[in-house]
N, C-alpha and C positions, 0 to 999 in steps of 0.2 A: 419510424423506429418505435417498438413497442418495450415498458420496460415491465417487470412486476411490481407489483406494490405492494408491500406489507400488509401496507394501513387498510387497502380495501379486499385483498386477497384472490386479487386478477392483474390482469395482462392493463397496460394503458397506452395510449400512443402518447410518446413524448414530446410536450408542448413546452419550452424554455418559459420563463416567466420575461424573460428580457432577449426575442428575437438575437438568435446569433450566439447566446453567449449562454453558459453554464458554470451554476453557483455550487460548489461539492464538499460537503465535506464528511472527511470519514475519521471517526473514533481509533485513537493511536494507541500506542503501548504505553503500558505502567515503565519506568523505569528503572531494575532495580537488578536487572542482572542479563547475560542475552537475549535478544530475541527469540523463542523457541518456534516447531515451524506450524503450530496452530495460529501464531502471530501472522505469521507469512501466508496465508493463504487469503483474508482478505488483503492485503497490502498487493499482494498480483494481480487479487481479482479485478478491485475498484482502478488501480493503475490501468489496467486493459482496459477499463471503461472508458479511463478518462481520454488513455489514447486513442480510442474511437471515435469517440466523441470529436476530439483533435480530426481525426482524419472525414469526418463526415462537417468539416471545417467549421466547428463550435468553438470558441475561443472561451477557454476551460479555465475558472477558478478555483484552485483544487485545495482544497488548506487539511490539515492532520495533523494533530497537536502529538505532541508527547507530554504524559501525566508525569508532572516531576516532584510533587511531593503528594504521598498515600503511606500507611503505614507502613506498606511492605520495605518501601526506599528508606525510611528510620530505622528499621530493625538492621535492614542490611549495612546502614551506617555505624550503629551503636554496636554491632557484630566487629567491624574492622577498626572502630575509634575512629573517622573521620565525619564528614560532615554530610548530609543528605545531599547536597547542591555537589561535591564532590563526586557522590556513587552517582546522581542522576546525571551528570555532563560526561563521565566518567561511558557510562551506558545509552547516551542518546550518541555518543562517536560509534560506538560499536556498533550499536543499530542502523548508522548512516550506513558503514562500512556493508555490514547485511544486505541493505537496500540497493546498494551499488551494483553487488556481488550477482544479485537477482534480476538486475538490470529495469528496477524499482525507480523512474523518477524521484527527484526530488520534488515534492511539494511547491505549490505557488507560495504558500508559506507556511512555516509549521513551527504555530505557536507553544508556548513553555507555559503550563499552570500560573507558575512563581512569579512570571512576568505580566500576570492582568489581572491579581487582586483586587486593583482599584477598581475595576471593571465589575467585578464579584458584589463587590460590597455595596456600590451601586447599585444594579439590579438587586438583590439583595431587600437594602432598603424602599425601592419598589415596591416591592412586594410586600411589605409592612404595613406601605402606607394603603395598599389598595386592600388590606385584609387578608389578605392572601397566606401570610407566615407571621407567625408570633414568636415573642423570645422568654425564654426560659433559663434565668439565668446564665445569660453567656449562651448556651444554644438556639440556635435559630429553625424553628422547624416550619416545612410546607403541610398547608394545610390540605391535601388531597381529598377531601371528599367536598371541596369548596370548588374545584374545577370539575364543571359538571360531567366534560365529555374524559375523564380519565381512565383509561383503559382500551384506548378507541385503537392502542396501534398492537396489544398483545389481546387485543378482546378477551380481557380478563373483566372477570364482576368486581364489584367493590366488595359486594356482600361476599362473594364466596371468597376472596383474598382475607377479607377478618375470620370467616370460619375455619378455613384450613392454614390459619399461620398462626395459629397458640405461641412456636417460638418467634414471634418475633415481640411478645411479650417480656424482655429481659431485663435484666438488671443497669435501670438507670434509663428503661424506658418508661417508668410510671410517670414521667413527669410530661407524658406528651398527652395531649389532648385526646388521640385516638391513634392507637398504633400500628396503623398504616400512614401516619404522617410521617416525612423522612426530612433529612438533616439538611439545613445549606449552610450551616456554621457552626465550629465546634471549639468551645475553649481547649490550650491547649495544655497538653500533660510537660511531665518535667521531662525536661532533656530533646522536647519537638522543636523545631521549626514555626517560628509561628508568628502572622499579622498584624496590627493595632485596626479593631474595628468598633463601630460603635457599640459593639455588645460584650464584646471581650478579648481580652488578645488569645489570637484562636488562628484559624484555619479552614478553607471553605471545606465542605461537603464535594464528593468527587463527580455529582451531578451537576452542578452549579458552572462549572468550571466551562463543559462544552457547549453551554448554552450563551455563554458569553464570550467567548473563543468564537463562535459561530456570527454572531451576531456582530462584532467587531469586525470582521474579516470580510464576511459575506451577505449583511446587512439583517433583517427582522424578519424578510422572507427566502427564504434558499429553495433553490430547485431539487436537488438529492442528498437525503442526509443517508449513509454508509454504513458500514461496519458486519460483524461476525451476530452472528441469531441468536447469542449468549446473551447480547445486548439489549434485546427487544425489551426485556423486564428484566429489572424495574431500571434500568439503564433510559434506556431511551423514553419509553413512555413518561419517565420525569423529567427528561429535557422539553419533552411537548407542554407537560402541565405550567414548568417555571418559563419557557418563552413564551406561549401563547396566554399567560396569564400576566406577565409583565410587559408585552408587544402589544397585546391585544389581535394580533395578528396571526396567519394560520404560520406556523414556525417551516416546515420542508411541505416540499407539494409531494416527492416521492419517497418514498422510502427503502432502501435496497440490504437485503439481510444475504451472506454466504452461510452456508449449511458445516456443519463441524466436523472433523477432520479425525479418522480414527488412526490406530496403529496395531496393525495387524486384526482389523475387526474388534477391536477394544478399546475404551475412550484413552486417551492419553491422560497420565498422572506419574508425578513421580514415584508415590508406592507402587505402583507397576514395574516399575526402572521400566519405561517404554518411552521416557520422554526426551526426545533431544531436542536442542537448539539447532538452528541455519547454520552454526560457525561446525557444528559437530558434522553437521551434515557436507559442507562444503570440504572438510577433510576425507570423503570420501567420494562424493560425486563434482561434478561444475554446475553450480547454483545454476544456468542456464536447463541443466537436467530438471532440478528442483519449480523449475516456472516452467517448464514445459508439462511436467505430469499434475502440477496444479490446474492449469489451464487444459487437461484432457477430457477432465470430466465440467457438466453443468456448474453451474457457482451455487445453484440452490441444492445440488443435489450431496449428501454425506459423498467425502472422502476417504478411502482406505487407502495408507500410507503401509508398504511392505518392500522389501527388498527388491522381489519380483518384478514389480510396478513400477519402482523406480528405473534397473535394469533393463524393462522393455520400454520407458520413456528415452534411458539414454541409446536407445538401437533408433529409435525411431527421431529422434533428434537426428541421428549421425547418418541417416537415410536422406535426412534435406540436407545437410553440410555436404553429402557426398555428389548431391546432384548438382549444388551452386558450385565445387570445386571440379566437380565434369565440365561445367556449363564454362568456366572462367578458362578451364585447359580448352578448350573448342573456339571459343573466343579467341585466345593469343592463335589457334591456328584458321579460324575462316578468313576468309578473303571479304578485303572493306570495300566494298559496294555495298548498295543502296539495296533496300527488300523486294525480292521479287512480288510479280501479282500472285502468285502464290501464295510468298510468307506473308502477306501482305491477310490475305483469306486464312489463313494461319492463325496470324496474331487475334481475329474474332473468338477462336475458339479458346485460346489465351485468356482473353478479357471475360470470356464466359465462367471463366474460374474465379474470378474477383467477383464478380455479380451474383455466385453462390455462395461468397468468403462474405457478402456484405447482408445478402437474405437473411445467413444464421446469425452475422452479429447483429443483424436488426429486430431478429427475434428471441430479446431479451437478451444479448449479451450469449449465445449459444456458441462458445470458444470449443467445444470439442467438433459440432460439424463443419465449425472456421478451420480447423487444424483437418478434418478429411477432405476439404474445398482443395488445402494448399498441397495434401498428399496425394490427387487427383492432378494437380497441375505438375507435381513432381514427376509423376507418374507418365505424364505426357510428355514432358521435355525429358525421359530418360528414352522414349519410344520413338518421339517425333525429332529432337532438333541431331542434326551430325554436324562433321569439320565443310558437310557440303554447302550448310547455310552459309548465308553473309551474316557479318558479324554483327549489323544493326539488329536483325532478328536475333540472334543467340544473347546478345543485350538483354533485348527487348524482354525473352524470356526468364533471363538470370533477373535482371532486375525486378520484375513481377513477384516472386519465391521474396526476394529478398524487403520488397517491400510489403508484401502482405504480412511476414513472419515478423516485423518490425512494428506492425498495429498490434500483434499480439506480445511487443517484448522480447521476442527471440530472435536470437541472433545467428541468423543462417551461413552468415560468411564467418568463419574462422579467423584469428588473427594469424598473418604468417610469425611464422618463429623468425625470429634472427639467428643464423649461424654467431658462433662464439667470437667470429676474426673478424666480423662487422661490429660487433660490441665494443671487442678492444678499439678496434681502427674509429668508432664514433667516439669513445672516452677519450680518446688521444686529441681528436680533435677538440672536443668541450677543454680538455685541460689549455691547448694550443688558443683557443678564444680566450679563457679567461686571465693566461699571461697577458693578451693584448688587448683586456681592461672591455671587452665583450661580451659582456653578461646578458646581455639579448640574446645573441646563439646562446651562449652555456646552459643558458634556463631552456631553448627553445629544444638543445640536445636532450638533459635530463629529461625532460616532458614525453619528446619521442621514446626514449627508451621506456619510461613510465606505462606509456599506452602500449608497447612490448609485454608488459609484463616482468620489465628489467626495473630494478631498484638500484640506487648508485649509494654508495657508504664514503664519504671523505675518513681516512683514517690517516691516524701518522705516516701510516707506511705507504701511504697512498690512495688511490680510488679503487675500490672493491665494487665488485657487482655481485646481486643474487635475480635466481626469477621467483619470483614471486609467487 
């Protein structure tokens, strides 16, 4: 498996730092309102990774923080009168919900800012003590041009980032030593959120934060550090300087950047009004739409998001749902015996479809020629399999669709719908359990009708249902 790397700006064959296993971790969202769907497009991407990686049998540590306190989540508190930890819990549910929706794993673990200060302040201090960062009344600044290799993952100059960044000369930055030095602690204003550290009651720096989230999780060295190509500077490259200056050790071995996400050939921004959230989107398409046209094109290469695209994603999604739901009608009618020597020479050309699905995801993670592998196999099992197979091969090949479309997150099989008189006649029974003090069924019924798509309402007047 070859992956790209940032940092050297080539192809590399992927070597684990620890046989068998895979250390990951990708840079999460601010929290402070929904997810929008430039969020979402690395969140599918690195998911795909990771479930490759799963299926090429890596036993994957995958962690993704959510940033829960940054100014945006103050404003948006002090806007409503409630409290920062309120809008950020408030917005990392919504976000779950997102994830879900996208059919986004959750995380091996996916740590909260708020919840590893001690951790912060720790390294932190570190860094004090090795020279590294000085304190300036109550702020704590890194000393950047003290870590010799800085700039080594945006191959950016030291010298030409002071020439061409006049503003980052601002008010209230004279007191830094040289202003390309950036923040890992900051006193706090009236009305924040904020810490007891040894420099002032404050607040880390929003650099600080994944470098010890990382390190906690996934140890001093990690095999792939993640995220969107907005990152690379000054984002990431200061996570390199603050770990590999307080570890002493090389912080990711690889580096994996997705490419930015336009709308309609225009950047997304709100003065555009072009910008919409996952939830906005999911009121119009099935988020399964939305991770299919992500995953069409390359992950390094720019995305154009437009109606059209999306459109011809959901045709093309419903061109495999329609072959796995041919393929399950042929099923319930072929006849069960065993594979001919035929299908038997059949099934080679079968497997020859996973063996080009696993070529392109070897070469870098290449999800659009993985998606023309499985429309090649779709494409044969609409030509090759009928009701005269046996049903072990008609399996054989439904299964294959369904499990190649599952390393990439999609979901080829359809959920069946429930008729309305099986809802009722299942509520009646959940009611009938839990007269007779059998809350095992009653939870076991809600749960099914859940994975339906069915919601159940306890109301006075009784049990209501909606679909979801």
């Amino acid at each position: 498996m070859r992956v790209y790397n940032t940092q050297t700006r080539k192809k590399e064959e992927f070597v684990p730092l620890v046989p068998g296993k895979v250390s990951m971790y990708v840079c999460g969202p601010t929290v402070y309102n929904f997810i929008h769907i430039g969020n979402a497009r690395p969140m599918i991407v690195f998911d795909t990774v990771r479930r490759y990686m799963e299926h090429k049998g890596y036993e994957v540590n995958y962690v993704s923080n959510f940033t829960d306190v940054d100014d945006k989540i103050i404003a948006k508190a002090n806007e409503e009168g409630v409290s920062a930890q309120e809008i950020s819990q408030r917005y990392i549910a919504e976000c779950k919900k997102d994830m879900e929706g996208m059919n986004v794993k959750p995380a091996t673990t996916h740590p909260l800012a708020t919840q590893e200060i001690d951790g912060m302040i720790e390294m932190i201090s570190t860094l004090i003590e090795k020279g590294y960062a000085y304190n300036v009344n109550g702020t704590v600044y890194f000393r950047t041009r003290k870590f010799g290799e800085y700039g080594k993952l945006s191959h950016k100059n030291l010298d030409d980032l002071r020439a061409g960044n006049r503003s980052l000369l601002v008010t209230g930055e004279d007191q830094k030593e040289d202003p390309l030095d950036f923040v890992l602690w900051k006193p706090k204003k009236e009305g924040e959120p904020f810490w007891t550290s040894p420099w002032s009651d404050g607040r880390p720096g929003w650099h600080i934060e994944c470098s010890v989230m990382s390190k906690k999780y996934l140890g001093e060295e990690i095999d792939i550090h993640a995220g969107g190509e907005d990152l690379i500077f000054p984002h990431h490259e200061n996570e390199i300087a603050q770990s590999e200056c307080c570890n002493g050790k090389i912080f990711a071995k690889y580096w994996l950047h997705n490419a930015f996400l336009n709308i309609d050939n225009r950047k997304m921004s709100k003065s555009l009004g072009n910008f919409f959230t996952v939830r906005e989107i999911s009121e119009k398409y099935d988020l399964q739409v939305l991770r299919f046209f992500m995953l069409s094109a390359h992950y390094r290469s720019p995305l154009n998001f437009s109606a059209e695209l999306m459109e011809a994603s959901g045709n093309a999604l419903e061109r495999i749902r329609n072959a796995v739901s041919n393929l399950k009608y042929l099923l319930d009618a072929a006849a069960d015996a065993p594979m001919t020597e035929a299908e038997q020479g059949s099934l080679a050309d079968v497997k020859s479809f996973e063996a080009k699905f696993d070529e392109a995801m070897d070469d870098d993670f290449n999800t659009a020629d993985a998606i023309a592998a499985v429309f090649e196999l779709v494409k044969y099992a609409n030509t090759n399999v009928t009701s005269e197979n046996s049903k072990a091969f008609v399996a054989a090949v439904r299964d294959e669709i369904i499990s190649l479309c599952d390393i990439l997150g999609i979901i080829a099989e359809e959920k069946e719908e429930l008729l309305d008189e099986e809802i009722e006649k299942l509520i009646e029974e959940r009611q009938a359990a839990r007269k007779a003090k059998n809350f095992a069924r009653a939870d076991e019924i809600r749960n099914q009708l859940l994975e339906k798509g069915i919601t159940l309402l306890d109301t006075r007047e009784g049990v209501k249902w909606k679909r979801a």
